[in-house]
Backbone bond lengths (Angstrom), bond angles and torsions (degrees), N, CA, C in turn:
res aa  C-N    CA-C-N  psi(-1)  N-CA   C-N-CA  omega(-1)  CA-C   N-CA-C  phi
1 X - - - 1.455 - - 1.524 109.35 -
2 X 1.389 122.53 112.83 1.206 102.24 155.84 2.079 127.49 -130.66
3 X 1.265 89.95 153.46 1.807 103.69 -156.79 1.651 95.93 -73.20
4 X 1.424 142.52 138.18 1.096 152.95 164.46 1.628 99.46 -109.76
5 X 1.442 118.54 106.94 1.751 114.77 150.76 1.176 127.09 -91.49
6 X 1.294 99.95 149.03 1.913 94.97 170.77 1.154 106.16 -161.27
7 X 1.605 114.40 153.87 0.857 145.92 -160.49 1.646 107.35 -44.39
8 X 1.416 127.34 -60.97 1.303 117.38 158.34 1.209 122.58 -161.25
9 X 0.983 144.62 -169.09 1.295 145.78 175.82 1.627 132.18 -8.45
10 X 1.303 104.35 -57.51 1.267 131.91 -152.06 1.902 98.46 -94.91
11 X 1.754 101.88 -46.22 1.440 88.71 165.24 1.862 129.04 -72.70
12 X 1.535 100.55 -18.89 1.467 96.50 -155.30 1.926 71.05 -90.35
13 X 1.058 156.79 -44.69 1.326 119.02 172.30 1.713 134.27 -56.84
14 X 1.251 109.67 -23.17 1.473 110.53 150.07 1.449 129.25 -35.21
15 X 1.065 85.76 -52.86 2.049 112.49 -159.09 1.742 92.69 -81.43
16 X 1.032 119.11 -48.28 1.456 115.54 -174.65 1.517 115.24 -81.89
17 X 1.625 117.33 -18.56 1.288 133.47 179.99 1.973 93.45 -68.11
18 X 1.028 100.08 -58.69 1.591 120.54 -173.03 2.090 98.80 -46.41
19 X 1.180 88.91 -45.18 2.169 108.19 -160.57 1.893 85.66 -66.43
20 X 1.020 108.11 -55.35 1.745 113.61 -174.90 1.819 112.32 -66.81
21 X 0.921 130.08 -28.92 1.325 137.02 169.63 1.787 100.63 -67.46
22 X 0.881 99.90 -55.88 1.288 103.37 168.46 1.151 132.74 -27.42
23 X 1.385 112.56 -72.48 1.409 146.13 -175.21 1.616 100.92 -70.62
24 X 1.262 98.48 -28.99 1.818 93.46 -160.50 1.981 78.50 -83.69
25 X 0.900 106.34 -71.80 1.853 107.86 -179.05 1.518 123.81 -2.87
26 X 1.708 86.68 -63.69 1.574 90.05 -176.27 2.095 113.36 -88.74
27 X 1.078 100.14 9.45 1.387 100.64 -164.00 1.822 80.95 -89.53
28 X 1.646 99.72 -61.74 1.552 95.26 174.48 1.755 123.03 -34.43
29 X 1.289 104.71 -57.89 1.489 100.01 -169.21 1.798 97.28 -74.80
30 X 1.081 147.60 -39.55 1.706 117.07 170.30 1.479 116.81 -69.56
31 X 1.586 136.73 -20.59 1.003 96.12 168.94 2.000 104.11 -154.33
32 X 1.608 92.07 52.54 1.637 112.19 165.13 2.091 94.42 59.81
33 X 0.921 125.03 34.49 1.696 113.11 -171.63 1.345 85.43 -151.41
34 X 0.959 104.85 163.43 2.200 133.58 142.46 1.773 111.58 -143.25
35 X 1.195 96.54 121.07 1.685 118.86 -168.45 1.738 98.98 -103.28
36 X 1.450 108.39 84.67 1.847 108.67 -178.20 1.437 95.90 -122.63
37 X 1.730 99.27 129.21 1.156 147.46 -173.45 2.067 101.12 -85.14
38 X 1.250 136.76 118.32 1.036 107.49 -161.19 1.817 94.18 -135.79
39 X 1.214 129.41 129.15 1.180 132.09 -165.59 2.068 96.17 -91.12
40 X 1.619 92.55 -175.78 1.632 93.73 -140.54 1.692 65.27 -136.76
41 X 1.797 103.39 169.70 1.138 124.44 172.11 1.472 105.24 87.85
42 X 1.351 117.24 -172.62 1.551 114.69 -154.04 1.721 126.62 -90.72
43 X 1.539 94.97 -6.53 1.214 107.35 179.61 1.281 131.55 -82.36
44 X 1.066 142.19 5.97 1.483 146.65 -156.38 1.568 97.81 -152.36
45 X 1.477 130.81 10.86 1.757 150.93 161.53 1.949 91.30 -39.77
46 X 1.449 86.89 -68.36 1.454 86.09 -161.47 1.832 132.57 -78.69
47 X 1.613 90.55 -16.55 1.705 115.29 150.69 1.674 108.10 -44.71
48 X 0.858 110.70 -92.95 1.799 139.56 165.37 1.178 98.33 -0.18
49 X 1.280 115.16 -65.25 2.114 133.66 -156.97 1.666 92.31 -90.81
50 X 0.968 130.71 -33.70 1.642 114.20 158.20 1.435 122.46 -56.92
51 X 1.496 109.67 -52.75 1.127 120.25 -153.16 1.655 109.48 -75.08
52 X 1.652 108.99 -12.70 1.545 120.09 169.09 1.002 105.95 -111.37
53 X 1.061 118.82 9.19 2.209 104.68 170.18 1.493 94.47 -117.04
54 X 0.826 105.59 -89.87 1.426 135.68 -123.81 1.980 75.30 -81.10
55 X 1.458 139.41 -62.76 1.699 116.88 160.58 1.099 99.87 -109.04
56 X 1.263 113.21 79.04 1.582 131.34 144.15 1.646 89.44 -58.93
57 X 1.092 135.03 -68.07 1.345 119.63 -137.78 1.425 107.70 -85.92
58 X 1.110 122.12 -9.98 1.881 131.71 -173.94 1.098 104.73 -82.39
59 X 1.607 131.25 26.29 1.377 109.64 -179.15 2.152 78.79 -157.76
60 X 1.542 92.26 150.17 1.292 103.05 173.13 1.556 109.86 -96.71
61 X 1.647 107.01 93.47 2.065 102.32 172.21 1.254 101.89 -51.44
62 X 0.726 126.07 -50.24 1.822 96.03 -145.89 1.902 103.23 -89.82
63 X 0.993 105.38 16.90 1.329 85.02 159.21 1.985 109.73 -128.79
64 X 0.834 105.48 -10.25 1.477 111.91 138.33 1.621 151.32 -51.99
65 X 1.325 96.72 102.79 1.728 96.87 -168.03 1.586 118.90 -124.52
66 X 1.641 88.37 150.11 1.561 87.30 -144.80 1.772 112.27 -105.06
67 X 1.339 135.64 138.91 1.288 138.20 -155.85 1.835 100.75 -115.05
68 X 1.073 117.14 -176.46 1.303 148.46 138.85 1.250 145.32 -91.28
69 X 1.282 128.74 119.52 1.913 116.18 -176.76 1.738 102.16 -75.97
70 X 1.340 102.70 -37.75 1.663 124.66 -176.62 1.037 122.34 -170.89
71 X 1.476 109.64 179.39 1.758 102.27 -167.39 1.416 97.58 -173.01
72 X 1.669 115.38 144.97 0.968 111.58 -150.97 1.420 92.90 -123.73
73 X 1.910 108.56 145.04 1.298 112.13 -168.68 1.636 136.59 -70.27
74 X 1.205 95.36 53.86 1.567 99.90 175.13 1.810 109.67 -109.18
75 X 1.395 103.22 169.08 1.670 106.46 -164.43 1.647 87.66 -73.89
76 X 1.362 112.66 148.08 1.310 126.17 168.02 1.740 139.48 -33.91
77 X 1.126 84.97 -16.30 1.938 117.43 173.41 0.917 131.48 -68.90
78 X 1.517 94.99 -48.48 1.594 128.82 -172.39 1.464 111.20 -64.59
79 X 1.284 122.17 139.42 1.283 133.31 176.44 1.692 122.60 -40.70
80 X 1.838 115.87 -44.47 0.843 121.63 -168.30 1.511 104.41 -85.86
81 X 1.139 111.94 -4.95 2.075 106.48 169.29 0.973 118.52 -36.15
82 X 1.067 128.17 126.20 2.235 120.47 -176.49 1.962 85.57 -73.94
83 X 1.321 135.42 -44.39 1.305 158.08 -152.41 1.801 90.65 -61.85
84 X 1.399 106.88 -52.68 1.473 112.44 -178.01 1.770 127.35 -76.89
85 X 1.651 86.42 -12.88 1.797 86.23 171.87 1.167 110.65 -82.19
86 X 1.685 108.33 -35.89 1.531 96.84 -165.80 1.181 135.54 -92.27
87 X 2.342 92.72 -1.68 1.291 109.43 170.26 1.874 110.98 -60.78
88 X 1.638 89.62 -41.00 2.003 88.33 -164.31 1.796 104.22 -76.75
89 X 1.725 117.47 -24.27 1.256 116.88 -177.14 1.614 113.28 -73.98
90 X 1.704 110.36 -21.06 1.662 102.50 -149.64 1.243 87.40 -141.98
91 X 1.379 128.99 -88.75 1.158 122.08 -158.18 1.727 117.91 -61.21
92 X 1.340 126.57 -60.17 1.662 109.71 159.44 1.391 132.70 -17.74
93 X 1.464 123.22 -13.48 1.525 138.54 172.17 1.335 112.77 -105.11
94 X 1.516 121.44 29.53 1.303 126.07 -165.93 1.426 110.36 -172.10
95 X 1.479 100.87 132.10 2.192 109.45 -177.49 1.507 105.38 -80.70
96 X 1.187 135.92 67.43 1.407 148.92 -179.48 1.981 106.84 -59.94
97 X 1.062 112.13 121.00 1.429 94.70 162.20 1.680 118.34 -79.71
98 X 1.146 107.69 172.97 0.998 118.66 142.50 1.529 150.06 41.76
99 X 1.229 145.19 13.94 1.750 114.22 -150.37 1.760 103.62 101.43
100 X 1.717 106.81 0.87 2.053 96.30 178.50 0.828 91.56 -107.92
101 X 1.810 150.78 50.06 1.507 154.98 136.41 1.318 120.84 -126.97
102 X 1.253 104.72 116.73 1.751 114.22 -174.45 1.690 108.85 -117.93
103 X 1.916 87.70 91.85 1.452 108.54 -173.82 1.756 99.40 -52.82
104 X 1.078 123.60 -177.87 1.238 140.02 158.87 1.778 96.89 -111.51
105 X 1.197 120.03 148.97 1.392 119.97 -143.89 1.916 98.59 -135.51
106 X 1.233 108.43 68.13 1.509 118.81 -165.59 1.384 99.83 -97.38
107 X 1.549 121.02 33.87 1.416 94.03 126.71 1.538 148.15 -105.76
108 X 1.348 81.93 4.03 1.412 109.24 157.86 1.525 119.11 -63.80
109 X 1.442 129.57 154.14 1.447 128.24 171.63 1.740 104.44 -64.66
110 X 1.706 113.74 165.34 1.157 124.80 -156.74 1.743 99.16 -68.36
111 X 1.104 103.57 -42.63 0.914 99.25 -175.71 1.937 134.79 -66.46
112 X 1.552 90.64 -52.25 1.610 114.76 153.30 1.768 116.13 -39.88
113 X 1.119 103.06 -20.46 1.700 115.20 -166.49 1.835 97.02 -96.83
114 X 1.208 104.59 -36.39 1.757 104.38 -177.50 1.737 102.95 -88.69
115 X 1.240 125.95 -29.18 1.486 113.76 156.01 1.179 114.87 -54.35
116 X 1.698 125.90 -71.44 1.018 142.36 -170.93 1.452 97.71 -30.28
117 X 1.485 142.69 -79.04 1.029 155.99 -157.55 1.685 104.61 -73.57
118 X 1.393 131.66 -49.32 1.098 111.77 160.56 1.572 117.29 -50.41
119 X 1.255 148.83 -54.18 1.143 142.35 160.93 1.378 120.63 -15.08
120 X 1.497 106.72 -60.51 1.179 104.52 -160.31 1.928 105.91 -79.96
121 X 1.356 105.94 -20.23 1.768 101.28 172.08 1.547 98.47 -67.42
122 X 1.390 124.78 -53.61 1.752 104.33 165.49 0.842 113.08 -5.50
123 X 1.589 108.05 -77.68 1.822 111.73 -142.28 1.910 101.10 -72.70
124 X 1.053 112.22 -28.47 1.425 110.97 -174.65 1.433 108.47 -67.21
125 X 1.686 124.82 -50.67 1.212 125.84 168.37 1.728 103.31 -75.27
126 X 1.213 128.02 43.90 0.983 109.44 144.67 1.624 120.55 68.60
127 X 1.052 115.10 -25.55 1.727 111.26 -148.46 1.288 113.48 137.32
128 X 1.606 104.96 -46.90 1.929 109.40 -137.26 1.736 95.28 -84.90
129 X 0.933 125.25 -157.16 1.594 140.82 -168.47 1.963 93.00 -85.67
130 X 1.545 129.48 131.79 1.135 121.26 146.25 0.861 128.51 -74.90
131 X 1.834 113.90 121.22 1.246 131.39 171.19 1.456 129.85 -115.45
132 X 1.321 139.62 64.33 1.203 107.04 -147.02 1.911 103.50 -89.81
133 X 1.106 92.00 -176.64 1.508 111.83 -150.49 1.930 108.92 -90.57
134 X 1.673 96.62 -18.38 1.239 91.41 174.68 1.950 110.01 -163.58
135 X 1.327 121.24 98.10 1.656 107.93 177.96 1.354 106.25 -123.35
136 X 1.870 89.41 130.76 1.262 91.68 173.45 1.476 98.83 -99.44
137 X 1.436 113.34 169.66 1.337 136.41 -163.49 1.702 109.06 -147.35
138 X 1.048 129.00 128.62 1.492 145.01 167.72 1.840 102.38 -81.43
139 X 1.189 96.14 -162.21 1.189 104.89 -160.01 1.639 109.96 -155.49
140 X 1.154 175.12 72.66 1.457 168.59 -178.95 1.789 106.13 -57.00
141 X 1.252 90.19 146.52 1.481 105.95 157.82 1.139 138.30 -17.63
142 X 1.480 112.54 -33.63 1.130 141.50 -173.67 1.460 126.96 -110.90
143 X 1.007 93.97 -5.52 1.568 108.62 175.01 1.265 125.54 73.60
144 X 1.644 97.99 34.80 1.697 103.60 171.11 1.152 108.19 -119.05
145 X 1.475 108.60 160.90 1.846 113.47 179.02 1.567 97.74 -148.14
146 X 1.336 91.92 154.80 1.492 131.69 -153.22 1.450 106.77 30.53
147 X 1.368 147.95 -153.89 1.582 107.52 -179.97 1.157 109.42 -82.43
148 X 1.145 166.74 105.41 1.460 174.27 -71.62 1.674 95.16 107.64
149 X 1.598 110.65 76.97 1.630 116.57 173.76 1.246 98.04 -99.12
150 X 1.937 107.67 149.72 1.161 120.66 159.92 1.680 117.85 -29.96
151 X 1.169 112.55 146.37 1.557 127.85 164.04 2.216 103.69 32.71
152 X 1.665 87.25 41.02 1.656 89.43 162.90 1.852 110.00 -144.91
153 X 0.965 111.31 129.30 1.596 151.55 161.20 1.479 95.12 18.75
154 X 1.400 127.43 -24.49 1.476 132.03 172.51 1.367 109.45 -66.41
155 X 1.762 111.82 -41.39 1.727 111.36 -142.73 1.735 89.49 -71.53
156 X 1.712 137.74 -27.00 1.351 129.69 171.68 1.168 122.31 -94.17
157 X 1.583 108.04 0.37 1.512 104.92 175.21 1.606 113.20 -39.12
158 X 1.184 129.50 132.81 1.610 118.99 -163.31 1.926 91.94 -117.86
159 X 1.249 122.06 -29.74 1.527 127.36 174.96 1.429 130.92 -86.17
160 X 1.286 97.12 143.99 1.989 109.64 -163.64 1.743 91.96 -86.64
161 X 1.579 90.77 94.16 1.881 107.86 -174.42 1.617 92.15 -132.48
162 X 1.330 96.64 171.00 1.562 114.11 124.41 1.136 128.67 -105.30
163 X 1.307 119.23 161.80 1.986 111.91 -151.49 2.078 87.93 -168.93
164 X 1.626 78.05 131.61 1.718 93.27 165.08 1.304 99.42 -85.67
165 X 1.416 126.81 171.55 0.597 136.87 -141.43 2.110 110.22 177.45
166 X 1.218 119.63 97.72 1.797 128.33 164.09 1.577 97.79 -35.05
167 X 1.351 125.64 148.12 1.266 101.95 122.56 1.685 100.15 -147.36
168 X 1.704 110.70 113.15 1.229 108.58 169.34 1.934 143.03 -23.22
169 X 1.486 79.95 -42.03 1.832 73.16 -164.56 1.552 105.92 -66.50
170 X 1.797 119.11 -16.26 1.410 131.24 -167.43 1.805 93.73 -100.38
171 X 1.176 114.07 -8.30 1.369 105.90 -178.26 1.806 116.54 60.73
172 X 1.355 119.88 20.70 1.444 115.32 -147.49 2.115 99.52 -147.56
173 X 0.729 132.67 140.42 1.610 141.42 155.81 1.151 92.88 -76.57
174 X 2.167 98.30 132.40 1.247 114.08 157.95 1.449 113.73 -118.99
175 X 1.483 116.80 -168.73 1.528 113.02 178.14 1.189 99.69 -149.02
176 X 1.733 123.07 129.73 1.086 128.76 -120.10 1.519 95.92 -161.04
177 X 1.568 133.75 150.00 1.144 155.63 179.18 1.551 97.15 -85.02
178 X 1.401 146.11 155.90 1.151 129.39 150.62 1.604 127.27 -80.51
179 X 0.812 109.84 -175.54 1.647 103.34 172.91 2.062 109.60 -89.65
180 X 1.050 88.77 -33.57 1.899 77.50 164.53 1.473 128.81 -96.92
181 X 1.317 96.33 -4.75 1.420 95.48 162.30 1.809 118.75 -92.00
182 X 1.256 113.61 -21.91 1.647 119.44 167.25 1.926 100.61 -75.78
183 X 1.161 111.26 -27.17 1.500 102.42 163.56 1.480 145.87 -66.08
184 X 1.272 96.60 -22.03 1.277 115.82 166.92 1.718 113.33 -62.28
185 X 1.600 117.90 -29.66 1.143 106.88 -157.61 1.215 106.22 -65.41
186 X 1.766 126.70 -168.00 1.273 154.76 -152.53 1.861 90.18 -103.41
187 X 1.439 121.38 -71.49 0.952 114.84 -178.58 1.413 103.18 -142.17
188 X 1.210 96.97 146.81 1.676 110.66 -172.56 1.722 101.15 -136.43
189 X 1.677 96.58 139.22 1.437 109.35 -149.49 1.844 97.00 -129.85
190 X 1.145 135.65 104.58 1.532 109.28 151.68 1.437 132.48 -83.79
191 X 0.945 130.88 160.46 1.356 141.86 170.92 1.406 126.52 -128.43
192 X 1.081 98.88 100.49 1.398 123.91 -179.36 1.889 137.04 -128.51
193 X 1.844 103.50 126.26 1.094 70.15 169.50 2.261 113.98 -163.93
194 X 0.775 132.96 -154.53 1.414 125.15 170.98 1.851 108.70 78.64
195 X 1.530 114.50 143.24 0.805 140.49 179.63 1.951 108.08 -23.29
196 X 1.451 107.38 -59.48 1.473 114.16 -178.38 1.507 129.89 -65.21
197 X 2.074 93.02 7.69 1.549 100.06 167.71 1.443 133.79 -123.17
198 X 1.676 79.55 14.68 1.457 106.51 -171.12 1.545 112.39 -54.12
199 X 1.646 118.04 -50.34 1.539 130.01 -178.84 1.223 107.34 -70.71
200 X 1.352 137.47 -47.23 1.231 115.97 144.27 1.005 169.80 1.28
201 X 1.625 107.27 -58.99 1.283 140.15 -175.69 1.339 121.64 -92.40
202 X 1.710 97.11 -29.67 1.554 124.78 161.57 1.346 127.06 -47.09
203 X 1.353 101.29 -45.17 1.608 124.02 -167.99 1.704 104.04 -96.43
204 X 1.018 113.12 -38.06 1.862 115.15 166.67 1.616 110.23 -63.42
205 X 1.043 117.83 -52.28 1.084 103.78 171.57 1.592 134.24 -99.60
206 X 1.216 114.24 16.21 1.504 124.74 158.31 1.267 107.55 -54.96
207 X 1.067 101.54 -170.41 1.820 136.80 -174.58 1.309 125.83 -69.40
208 X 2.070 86.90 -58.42 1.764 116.71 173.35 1.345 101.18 -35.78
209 X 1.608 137.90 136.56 1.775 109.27 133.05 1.620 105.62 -102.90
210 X 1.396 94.87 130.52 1.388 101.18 175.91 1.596 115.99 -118.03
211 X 1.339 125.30 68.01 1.694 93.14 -150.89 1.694 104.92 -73.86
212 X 1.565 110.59 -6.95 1.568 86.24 -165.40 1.484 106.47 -58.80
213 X 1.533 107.76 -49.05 1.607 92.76 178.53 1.320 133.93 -103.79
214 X 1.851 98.23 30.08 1.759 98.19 169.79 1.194 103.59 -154.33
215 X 1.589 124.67 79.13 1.424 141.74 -124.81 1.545 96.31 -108.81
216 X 1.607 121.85 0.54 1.292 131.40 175.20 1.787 106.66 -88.67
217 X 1.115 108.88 3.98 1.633 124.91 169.89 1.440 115.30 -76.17
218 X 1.854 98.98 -36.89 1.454 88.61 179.79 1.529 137.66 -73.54
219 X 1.552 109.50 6.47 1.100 117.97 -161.07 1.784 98.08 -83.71
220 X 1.264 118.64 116.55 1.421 115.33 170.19 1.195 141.25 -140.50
221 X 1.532 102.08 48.46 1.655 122.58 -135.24 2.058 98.94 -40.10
222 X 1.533 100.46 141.36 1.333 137.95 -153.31 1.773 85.91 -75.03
223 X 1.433 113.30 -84.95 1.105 106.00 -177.62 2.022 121.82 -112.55
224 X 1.610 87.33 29.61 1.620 88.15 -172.93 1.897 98.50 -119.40
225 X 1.333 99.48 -154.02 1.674 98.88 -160.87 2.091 84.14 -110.01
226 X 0.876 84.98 -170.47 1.783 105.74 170.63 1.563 105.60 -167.52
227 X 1.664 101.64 156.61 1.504 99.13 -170.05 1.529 97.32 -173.95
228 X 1.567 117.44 111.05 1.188 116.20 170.45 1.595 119.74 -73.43
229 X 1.088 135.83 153.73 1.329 139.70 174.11 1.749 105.53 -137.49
230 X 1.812 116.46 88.87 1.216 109.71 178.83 1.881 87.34 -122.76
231 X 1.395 81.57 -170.09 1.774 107.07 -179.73 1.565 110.09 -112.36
232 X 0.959 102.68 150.16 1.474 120.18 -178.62 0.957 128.30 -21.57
233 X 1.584 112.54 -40.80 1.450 144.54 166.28 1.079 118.89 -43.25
234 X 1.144 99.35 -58.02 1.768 110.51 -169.02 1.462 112.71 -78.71
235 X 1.613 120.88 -28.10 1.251 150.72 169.77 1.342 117.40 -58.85
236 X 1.447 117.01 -17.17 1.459 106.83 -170.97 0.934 133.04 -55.48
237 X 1.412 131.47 -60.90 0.986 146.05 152.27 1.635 131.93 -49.39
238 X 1.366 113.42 -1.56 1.671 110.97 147.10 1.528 139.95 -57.18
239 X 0.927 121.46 124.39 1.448 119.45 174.44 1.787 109.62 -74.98
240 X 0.922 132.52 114.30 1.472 166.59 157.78 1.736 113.59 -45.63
C-alpha cells in the first residue's frame, strides 16, 4: 500500500489524473482495452472534468470501457445515480462509442440489478477471470467504500459477485462490487479527501483490523497494487 499526500484538492487530482493516464496507456498497449471501475458520489466531480477536458487527449476513448464500483437504487434520471454524475461530469465531454458504459440497470429490482450486471461483466470478460485494470474507490465518513457499509451483509461477502445489499442507516438497497472481486483488480486507487475523513482514515489505516466497522480495510488487492491519494486534511491524523 502506498499513501500519496497533497497539498489539496486540486493537486492530488492532477497527480492522480496523471497516475490513470498512465495505467490506462499501458493497459491499452498490452492488451488493446482499459477496464475503469469508476466510483459515484461527490468526490471524483473534479477528477472526471479533468480527465475530459483538459487530457481529453492522453487517453484512447474508444477503447476504454467504463464500469461501476456501485450504484445506488434510484431510476436512472434521478439525481442520486452515480451513472448520471459521471455521465454530465465525464462522459458528455467525450465521443464514446458504443457499448464502453456499463450502466447499472436499476430498474430492475436490487437484486435482479446485481445479476444483471454481474452477467454482463461475463460477457465483457469473455469467460476469463474479472480483472479490471483500474478502480477507483472513495471512501465515506464512515469508513465504507463502494457500498461495502459497516456491519452490513457486504463486509463477509466472501465471493467475486455483484451483490445487493440493505443498508439500514440509509434505509435504502444498494448494488455493489464485492470486496474480492475489486481485489482482483490490477490497480486499485482511493480517493479521498477533507477534514471529515480524517477519523476514518485513521482507523483504515492503523494497526486495528476491524472490518466490521471500517470495511475500507478490506480492500487488499490479491495480485495488484493499492494506493491512496488524499490531502492533508484527511491525513491528519495519520501516523507517518
Amino acid at each position: 500500500m502506498k499513501l500519496n499526500i497533497f497539498n489539496n484538492q486540486a493537486e492530488l487530482n492532477e497527480q492522480l489524473a496523471k497516475y490513470i493516464i498512465r495505467v490506462a496507456n499501458e493497459a491499452i498497449v498490452e492488451k488493446d482495452r482499459f477496464d475503469f471501475v469508476l466510483t459515484g458520489g461527490s468526490s471524483p466531480k473534479g477528477l472526471y472534468q479533468l480527465l475530459s477536458t483538459t487530457y481529453k487527449d492522453q487517453i484512447d476513448w474508444n477503447k476504454t470501457y467504463f464500469f461501476f464500483g456501485d450504484e445506488r437504487t434510484v431510476l436512472p434520471f434521478e439525481k442520486d445515480y452515480n451513472g448520471l454524475m459521471a455521465k454530465e461530469s465525464f462522459f458528455d465531454n467525450l465521443e464514446l462509442n458504443d457499448g464502453h458504459i456499463f450502466y447499472v440497470d436499476t430498474n430492475l429490482s436490487p437484486e435482479e440489478a446485481a445479476a444483471d450486471y454481474k452477467q454482463k461483466l461475463d460477457e465483457h470478460f469473455a469467460g476469463s477471470p474479472i480483472v479490471f485494470d483500474f478502480i477507483l474507490l472513495g471512501m465515506g465518513d464512515d469508513a465504507h467504500t463502494a457500498s461495502i457499509f459497516p456491519h452490513t451483509t457486504l463486509v463477509s461477502n466472501e465471493e467475486k459477485a455483484v451483490a445487493s445489499v440493505w443498508v439500514e442507516k440509509l434505509n435504502t438497497n444498494r448494488v455493489s462490487l464485492t470486496a474480492p472481486l475489486i481485489n482482483d483488480a490490477k490497480h486499485v486507487v482511493f480517493i479521498t479527501f477533507g477534514e471529515n475523513k480524517a477519523t476514518a482514515l485513521q482507523h483504515v489505516l492503523g494497526s486495528k483490523q476491524d472490518f466490521a466497522n471500517y470495511p475500507s480495510q478490506l480492500i487488499k488487492p490479491v495480485n495488484g497494487d493499492l494506493q491512496w491519494f488524499v490531502d492533508e486534511a484527511a491525513a491528519s491524523l495519520v501516523k507517518q
